[in-house]
Backbone as JSON, one array per atom type, in Angstrom:
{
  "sequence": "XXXXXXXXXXXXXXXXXXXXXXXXXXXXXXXXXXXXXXXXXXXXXXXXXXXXXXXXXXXXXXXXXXXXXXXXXXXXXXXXXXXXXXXXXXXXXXXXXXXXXXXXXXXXXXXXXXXXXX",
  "N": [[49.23, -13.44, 49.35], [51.67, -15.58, 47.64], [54.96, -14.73, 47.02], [57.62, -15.15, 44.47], [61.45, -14.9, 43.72], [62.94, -14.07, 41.03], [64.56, -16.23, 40.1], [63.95, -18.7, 41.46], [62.47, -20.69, 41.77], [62.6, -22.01, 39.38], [65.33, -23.03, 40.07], [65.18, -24.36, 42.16], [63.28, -26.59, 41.24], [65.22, -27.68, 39.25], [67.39, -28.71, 40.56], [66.42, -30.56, 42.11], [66.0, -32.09, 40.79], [68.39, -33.03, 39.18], [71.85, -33.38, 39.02], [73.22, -32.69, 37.75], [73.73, -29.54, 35.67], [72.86, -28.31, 32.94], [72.86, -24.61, 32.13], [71.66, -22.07, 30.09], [72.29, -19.08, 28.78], [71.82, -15.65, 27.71], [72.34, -13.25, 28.16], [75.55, -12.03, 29.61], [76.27, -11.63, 32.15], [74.32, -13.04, 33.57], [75.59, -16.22, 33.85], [77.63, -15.07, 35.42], [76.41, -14.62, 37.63], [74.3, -16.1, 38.6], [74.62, -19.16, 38.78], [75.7, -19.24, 41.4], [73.28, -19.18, 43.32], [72.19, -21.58, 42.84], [72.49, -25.13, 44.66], [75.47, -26.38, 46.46], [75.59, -28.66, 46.55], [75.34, -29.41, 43.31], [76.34, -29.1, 40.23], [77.01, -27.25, 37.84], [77.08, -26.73, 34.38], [77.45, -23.78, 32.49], [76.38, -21.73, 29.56], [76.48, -19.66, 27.25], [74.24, -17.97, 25.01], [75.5, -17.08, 22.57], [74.98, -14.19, 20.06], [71.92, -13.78, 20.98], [70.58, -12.47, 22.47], [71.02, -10.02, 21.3], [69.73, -10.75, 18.73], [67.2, -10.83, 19.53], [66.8, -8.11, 20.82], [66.72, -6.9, 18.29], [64.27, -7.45, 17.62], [63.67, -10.27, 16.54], [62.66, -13.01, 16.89], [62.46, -15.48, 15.8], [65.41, -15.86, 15.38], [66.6, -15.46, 17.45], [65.64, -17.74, 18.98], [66.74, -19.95, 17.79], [69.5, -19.57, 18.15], [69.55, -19.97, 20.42], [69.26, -22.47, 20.89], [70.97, -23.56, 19.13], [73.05, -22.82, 21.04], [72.72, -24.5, 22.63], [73.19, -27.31, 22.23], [75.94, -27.38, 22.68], [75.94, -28.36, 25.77], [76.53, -30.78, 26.58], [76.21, -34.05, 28.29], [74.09, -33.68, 30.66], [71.72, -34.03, 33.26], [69.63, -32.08, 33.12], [68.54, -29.11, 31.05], [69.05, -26.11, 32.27], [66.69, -23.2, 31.8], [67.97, -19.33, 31.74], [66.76, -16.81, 31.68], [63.37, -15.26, 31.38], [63.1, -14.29, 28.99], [63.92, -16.43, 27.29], [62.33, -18.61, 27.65], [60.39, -19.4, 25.42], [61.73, -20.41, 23.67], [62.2, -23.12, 25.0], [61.12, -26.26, 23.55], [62.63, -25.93, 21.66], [65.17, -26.56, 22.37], [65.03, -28.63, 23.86], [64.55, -30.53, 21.96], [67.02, -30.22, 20.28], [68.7, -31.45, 22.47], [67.99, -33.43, 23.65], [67.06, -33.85, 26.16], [65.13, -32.95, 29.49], [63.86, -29.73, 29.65], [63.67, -26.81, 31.62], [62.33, -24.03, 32.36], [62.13, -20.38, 33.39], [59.41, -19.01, 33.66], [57.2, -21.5, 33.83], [58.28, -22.91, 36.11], [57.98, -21.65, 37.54], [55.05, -21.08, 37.59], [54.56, -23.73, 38.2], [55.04, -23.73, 41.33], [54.12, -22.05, 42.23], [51.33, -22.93, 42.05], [51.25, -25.1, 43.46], [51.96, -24.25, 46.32], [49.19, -22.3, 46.46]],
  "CA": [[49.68, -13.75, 48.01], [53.07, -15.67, 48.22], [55.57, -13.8, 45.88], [58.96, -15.37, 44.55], [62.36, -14.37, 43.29], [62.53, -14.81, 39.6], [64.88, -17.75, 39.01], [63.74, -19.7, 42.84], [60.97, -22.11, 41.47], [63.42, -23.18, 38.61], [66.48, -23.93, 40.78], [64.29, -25.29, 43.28], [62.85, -27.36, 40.83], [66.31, -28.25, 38.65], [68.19, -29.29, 41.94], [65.74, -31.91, 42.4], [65.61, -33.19, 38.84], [69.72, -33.36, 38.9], [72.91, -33.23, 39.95], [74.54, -31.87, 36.66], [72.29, -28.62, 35.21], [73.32, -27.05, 31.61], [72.48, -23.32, 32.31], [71.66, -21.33, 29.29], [71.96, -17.6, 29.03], [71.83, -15.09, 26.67], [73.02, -12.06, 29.0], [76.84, -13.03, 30.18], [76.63, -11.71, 33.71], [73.71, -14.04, 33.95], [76.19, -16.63, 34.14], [78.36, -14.91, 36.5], [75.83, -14.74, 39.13], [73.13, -17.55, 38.41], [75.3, -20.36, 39.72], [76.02, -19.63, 43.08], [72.21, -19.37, 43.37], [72.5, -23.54, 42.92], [73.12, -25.78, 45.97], [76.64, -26.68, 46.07], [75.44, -29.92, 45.66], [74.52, -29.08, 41.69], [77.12, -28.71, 39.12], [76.43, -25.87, 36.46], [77.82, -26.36, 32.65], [77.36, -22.79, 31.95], [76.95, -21.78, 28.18], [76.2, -18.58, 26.39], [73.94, -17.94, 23.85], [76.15, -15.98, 21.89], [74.23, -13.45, 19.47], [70.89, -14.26, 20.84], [70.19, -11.3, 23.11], [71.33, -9.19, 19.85], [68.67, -11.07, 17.64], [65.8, -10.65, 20.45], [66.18, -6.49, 20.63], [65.94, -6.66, 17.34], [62.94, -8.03, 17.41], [64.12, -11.24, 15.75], [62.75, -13.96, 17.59], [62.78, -16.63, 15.02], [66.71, -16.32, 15.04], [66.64, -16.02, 19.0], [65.6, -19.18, 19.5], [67.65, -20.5, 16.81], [70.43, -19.55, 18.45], [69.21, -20.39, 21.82], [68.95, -24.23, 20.43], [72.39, -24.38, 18.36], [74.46, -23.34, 22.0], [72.51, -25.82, 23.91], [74.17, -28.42, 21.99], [77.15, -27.46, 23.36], [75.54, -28.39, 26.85], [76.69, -32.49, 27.23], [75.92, -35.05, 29.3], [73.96, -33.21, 31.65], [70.95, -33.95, 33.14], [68.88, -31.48, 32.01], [69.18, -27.58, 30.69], [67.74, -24.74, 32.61], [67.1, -21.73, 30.33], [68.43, -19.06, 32.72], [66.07, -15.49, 31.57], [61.65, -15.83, 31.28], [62.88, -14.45, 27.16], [64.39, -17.96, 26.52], [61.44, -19.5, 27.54], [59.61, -19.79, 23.79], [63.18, -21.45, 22.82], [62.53, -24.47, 25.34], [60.61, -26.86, 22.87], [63.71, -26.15, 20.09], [66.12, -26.79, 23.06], [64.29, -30.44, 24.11], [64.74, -31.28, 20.86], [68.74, -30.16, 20.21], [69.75, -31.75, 23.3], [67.11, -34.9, 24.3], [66.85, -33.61, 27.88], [64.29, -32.04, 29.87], [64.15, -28.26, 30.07], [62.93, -26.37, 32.78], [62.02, -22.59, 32.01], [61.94, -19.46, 34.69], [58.11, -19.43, 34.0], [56.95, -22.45, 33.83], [58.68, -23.27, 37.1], [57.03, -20.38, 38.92], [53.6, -21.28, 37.62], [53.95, -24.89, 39.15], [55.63, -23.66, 42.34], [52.33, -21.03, 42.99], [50.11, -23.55, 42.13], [51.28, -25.76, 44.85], [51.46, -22.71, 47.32], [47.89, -21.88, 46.69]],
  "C": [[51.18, -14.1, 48.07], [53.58, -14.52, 46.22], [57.18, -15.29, 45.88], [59.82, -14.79, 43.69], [62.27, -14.58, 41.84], [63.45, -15.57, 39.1], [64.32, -19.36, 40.13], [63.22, -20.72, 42.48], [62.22, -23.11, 40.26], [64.85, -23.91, 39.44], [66.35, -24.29, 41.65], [64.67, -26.85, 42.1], [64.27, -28.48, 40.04], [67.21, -28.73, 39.63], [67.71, -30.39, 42.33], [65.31, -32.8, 41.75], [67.23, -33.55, 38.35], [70.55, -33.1, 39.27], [73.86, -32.02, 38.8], [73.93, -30.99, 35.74], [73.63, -27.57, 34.37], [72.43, -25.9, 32.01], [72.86, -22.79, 30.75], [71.1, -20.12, 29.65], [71.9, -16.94, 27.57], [72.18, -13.17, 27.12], [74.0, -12.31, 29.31], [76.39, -12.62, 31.5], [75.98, -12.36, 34.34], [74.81, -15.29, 34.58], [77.18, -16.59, 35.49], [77.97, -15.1, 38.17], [74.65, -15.7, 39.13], [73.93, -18.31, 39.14], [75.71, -20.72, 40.96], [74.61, -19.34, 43.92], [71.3, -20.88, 43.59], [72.69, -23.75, 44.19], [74.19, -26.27, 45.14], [76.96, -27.77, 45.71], [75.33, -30.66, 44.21], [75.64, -28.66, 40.74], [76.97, -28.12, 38.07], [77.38, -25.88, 35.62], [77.25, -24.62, 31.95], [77.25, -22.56, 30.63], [75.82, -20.72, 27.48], [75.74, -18.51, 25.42], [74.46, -17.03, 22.69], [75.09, -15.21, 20.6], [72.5, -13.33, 19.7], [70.04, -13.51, 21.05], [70.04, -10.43, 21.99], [69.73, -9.63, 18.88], [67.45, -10.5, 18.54], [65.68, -9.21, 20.57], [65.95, -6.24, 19.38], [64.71, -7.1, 16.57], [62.58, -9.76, 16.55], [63.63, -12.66, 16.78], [62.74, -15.49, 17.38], [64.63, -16.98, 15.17], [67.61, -16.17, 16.34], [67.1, -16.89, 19.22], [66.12, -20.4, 18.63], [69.02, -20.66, 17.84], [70.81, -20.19, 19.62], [69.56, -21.73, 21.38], [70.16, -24.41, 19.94], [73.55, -24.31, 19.57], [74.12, -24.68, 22.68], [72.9, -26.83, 23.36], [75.83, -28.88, 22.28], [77.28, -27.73, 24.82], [75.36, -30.41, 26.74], [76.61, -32.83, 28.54], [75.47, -34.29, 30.85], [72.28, -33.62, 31.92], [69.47, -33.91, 33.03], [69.21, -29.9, 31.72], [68.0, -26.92, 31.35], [68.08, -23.16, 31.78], [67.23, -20.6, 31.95], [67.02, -17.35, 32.68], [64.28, -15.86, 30.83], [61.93, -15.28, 29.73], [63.41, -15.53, 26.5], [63.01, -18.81, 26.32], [60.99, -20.4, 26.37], [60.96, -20.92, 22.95], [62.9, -23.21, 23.22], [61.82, -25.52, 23.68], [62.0, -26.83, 21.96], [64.91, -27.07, 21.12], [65.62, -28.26, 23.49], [64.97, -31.03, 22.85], [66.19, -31.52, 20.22], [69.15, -31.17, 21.06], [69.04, -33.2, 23.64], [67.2, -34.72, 25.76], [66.06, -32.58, 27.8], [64.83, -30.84, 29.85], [63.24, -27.3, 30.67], [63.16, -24.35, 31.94], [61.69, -21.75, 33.71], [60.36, -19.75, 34.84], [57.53, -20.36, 34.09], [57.06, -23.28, 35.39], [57.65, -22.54, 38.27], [55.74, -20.48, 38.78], [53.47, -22.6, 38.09], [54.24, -24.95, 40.35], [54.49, -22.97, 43.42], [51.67, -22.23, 42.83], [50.3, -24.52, 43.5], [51.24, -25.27, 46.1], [49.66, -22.42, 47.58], [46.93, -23.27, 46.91]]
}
């Protein structure tokens, strides 16, 4: 049964879909240590979902992924955005639509990375 890390399949996959990858978080230290996870070849626009984490323990996930979607507009000319934690995921679809670039998700990545494995 292969196993992988839990961001590998997406920054596999986002390394080979671009050179210039908006990273969205919603944890900060995500940020701190996500990026050197990249090949050095890959340029990371970093960008914080500020209150988003906050909305999501409180069970708020309508105003999550709200929030999730209004930073990624602060994520130019890149492209595309990788959501950085598998609780952004449900955001991608709002985040496609904010920004007009693909967006790659933790799961999503890891379910087409096994399937090619198996």
């Amino acid at each position: 049964m292969p196993v992988l890390k839990p961001n590998e399949a997406m920054i596999e996959q986002a390394a080979a879909r671009g050179r210039k990858i908006g990273l969205l978080a919603t944890f900060a230290p995500t940020l701190a240590s996500m990026p050197q996870e990249f090949p050095a070849s890959v340029k990371i626009v970093p960008k914080l979902a500020e209150g988003a984490l906050a909305a999501l323990d409180r069970g708020d996930r309508g105003e999550h992924d709200r929030l999730v979607a209004e930073a990624s507009r602060d994520v130019r000319d890149c492209d595309l955005i990788a959501l950085a934690q598998y609780s952004m995921a449900p955001a991608a679809a709002l985040v496609a639509e904010a920004t007009r670039r693909p967006v790659l998700t933790t799961p999503d990545s890891a379910v087409t990375k096994l399937k090619q494995m198996l």
